[in-house]
N, C-alpha and C positions, 0 to 999 in steps of 0.2 A: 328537172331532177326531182325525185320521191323524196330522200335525205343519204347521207352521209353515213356507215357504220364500220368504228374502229375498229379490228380486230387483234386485242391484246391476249399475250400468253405468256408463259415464263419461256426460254427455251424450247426447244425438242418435247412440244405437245403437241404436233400436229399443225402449226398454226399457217404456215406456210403452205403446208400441203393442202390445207383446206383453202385456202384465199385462191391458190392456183383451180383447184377443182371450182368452185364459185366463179371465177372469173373463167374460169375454160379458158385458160394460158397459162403460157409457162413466163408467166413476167417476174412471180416471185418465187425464189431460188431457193428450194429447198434441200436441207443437209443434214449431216446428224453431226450438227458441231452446234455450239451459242454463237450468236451475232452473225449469222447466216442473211438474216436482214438489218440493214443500217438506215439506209433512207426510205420511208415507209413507200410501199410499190401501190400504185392505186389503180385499182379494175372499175369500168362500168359494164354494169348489167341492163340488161331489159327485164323491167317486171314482170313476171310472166300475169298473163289475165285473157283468160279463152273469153271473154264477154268483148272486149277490144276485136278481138279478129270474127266474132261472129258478127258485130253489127256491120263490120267492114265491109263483110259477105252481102249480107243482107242490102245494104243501100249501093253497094255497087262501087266503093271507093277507089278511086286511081292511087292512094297513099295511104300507109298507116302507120301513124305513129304510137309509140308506147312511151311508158315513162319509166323511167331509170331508177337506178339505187347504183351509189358509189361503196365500194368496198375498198378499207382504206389496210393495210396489212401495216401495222406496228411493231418493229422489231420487238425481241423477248426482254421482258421485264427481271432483273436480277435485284435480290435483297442490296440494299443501299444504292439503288437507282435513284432516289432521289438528293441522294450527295454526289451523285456522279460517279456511282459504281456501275461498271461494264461502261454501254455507250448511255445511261439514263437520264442526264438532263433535256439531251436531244427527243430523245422516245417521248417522254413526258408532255412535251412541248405538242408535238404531234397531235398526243391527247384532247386535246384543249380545242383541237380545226372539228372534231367531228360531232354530229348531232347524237349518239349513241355508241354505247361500247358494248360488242361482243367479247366476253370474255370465253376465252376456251381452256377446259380443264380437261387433261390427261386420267380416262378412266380403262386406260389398255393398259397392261401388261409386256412387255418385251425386253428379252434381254439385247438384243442386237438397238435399242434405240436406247442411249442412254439419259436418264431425268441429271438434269442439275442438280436438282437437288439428294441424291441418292435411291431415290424409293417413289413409287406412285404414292400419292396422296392428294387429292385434289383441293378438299377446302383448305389443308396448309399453301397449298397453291395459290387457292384465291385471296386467303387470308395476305400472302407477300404481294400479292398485286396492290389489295385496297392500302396497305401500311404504306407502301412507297407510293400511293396516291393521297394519303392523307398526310405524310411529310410534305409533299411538295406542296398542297395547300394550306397548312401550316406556315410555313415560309412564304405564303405569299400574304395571310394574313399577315403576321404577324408584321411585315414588311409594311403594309399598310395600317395598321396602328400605330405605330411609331409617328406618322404624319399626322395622323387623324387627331391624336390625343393632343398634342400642341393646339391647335385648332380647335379642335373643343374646349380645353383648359380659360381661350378665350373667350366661354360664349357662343360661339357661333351653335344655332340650334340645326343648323342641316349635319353638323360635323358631331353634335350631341347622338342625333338620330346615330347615323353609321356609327357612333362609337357604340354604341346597344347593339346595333347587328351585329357587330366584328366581335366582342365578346360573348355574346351567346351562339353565334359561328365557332369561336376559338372554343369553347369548355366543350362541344361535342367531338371536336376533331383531337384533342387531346385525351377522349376517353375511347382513343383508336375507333371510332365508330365514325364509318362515312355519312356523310353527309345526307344520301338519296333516303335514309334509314328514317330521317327526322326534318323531314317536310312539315308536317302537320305541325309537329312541336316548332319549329319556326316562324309559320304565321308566312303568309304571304309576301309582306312586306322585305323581310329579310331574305325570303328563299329568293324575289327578284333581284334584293341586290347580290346576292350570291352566284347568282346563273348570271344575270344580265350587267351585272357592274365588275364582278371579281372571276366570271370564268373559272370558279371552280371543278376542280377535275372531278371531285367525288358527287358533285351534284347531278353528271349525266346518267340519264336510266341508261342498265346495264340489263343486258339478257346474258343468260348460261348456255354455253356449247359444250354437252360433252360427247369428247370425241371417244368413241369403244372401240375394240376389235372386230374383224369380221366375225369375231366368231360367238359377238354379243348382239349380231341383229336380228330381227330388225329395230327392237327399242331398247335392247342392253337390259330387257328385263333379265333381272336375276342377277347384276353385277352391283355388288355393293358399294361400287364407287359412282353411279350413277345413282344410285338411293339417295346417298349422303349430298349428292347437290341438288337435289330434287327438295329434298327438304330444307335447305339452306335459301333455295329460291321461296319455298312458300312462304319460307319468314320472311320473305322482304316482296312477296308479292313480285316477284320478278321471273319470265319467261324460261325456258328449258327447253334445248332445243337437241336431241339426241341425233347423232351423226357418225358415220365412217367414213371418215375424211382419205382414208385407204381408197375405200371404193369408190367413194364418192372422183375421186381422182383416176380413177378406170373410166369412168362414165363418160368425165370431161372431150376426150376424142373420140367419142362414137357415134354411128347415124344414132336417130329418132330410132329405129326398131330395135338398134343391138343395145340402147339403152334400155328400151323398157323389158327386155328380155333380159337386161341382168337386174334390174329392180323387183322381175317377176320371180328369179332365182334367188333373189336373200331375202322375200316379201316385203318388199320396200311398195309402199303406193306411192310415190312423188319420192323425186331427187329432195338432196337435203336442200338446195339453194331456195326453195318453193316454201319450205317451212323456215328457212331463216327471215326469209322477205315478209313472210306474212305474220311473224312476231314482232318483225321489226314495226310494219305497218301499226300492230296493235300496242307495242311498248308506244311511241311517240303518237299516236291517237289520228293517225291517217287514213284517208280514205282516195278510195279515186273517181273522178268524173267524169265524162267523157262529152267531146264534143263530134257530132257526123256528117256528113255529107258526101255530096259524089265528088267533092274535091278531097277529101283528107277525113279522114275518122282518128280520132288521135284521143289518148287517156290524157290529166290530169292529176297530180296529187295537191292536197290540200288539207290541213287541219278540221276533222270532225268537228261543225259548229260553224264553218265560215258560212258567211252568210253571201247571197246572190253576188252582188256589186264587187267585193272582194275576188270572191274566184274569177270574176272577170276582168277582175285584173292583172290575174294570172297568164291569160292569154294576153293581153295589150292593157296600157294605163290605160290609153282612151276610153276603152269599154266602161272600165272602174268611175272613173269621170262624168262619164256621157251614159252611165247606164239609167236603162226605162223600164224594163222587166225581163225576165228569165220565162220562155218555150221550158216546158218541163216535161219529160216523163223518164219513170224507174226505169231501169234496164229489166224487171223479172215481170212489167206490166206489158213491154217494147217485145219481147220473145216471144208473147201470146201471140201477137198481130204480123209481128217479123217485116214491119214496113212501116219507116215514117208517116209515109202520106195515107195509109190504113190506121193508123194511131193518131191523127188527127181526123179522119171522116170519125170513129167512133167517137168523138170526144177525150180521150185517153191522155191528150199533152195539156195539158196546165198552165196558165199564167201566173207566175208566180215576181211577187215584188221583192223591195231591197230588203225586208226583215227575211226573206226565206233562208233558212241554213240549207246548204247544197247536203244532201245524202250519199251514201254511196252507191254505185252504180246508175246515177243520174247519167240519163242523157239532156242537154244545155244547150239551146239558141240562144245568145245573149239580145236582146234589141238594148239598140245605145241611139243617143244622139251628140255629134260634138260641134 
């Protein structure tokens, strides 16, 4: 699996329509009511990656495998979700399983779909998502201060440490500013125990979807509601990912030709699922590897920076365990030559030991011994 991404929205912005078109099914039910989804509906996809099916080509494989991305659809967020307004503790909860949240903001216009909240406005949109994501971790601080602070009171210096994290956690979340905002100001120490001890919700990096009308494509230039989150992302350094979850939902049931024939009709170059996946990739810092032969050619995902022995343990512990060196070559050196056994006569494949970080588009022989 690549990772996980949650897809959060208020009501009636598109959110459902878009997870059905992304997952190409009709698993999640989309309405023009709120609470259309309760229990969040989950699609796997195939990453799409044209380097995968050419070496597949190339070495003559009987199998090939790709690597996935789970799209997780999160029912719609309402103001005081985090006291249990609409269905919100539930949704919330949800929050918390995925590696990333797609947030999607309503930048159409329609009077036949009605906004919960009265009126299009997107960053008040976003603005109700992060609040009832910073109540809930709130309350979970605060939840765990209560313990902590007896415990410290006595001395104990691990209980000293966390009470420093949970306080400089608590004074940011209280000045309604999420968490993902103030990494750096946190220092390391605290942001692990934040992600990795407390599952904070506002600490997952978030990308922007905005969802336009057909009649804003193909990049919604010129809609001032895509402006305003375009800049809302630059301050926070986070992705934008422009979409017609309309069309994008036409596309869903049609061959390979009558798709690119309606992509070539709004000027679309690639479905939107191809630009969600590849922000996604680059918000959580992934890449993919690939492993070939006449048995099976199959991608990998794995964190920018693993190093050899690691990602081979991706395929089996034993490798990780028992590994002796990494067979190496790029996939943009592998397409010159278009053949393993021609990419090692020229000298082209590399031995590479356990310090090597895997790159992307590595092609990988692990040698192991167990």
């Amino acid at each position: 699996m690549g990772f996980n991404l949650g897809i959060v929205g208020l009501p009636n912005v598109g959110k459902s329509t878009l997870f059905n078109a992304l997952t190409q099914t009709a698993k999640a039910q989309a309405a023009n009511y709120p609470f259309c989804t309760i229990e969040p509906n989950v699609g796997v996809v195939e990453v799409p990656d044209e380097r995968l099916y050419r070496i597949a080509e190339l070495e003559r494989s009987k199998k090939i495998t790709p690597t996935f991305i789970e799209f997780v659809d999160i029912a719609g967020l309402v103001r005081g979700a985090s006291k249990g307004e609409g269905l919100g503790n539930q949704f919330l909860s949800h929050i918390r399983e995925v590696d990333a949240i797609a947030m999607v903001l309503r930048c159409f216009e329609s009077p036949d779909v009605v906004h919960v909240e009265g009126d299009v406005n997107p960053l008040r949109d976003a603005d109700i998502i992060d609040i009832e994501l910073i109540a809930k971790d709130l309350e979970s601080v605060n939840k765990r201060l209560e313990r902590v602070e007896k415990t410290a009171k006595g001395g104990d210096r691990k209980a000293k440490e966390e009470l420093s994290h949970l306080k400089s956690i608590k004074a940011i979340l209280e000045n309604l500013e999420p968490l993902r905002r103030h990494r750096e100001e946190l220092g390391e120490e605290a942001w692990r125990y934040a992600t990795k001890e407390l599952f904070l919700l506002t600490t997952k990096p978030i990308m922007y979807i905005a969802n336009i009308g057909e009649e804003d494509l193909p990049e919604g230039e010129g809609n001032p509601h895509v402006e305003k989150v375009k800049e809302r992302a630059e301050q926070e350094k986070a992705p934008v990912v422009v979409v017609c979850a309309q069309i994008e939902s036409q596309m869903a049931g049609l061959s390979d030709e009558d798709r690119r024939e309606l992509l070539e009709a709004y000027g679309l170059k690639e479905p939107g699922l191809n630009k969600v996946i590849r922000e996604g990739y680059r918000l959580l810092n992934l890449i993919t590897f690939f492993t070939a032969g006449e048995k099976e050619t199959r991608a990998w995902t794995v964190v920018k920076g693993t190093k050899a022995p690691k990602a081979a343990g991706k395929i089996h512990s034993d490798m990780e365990r028992g590994f002796i060196a990494a067979e190496v070559i790029n996939y943009r050196d592998y397409i010159q030559v278009r053949s393993m056994t021609k990419a090692k006569e020229k000298g082209l494949v590399r031995l590479e030991g356990k310090d090597y970080e895997i790159e992307d588009g590595d092609i990988v022989y692990f040698r192991f011994n167990v």
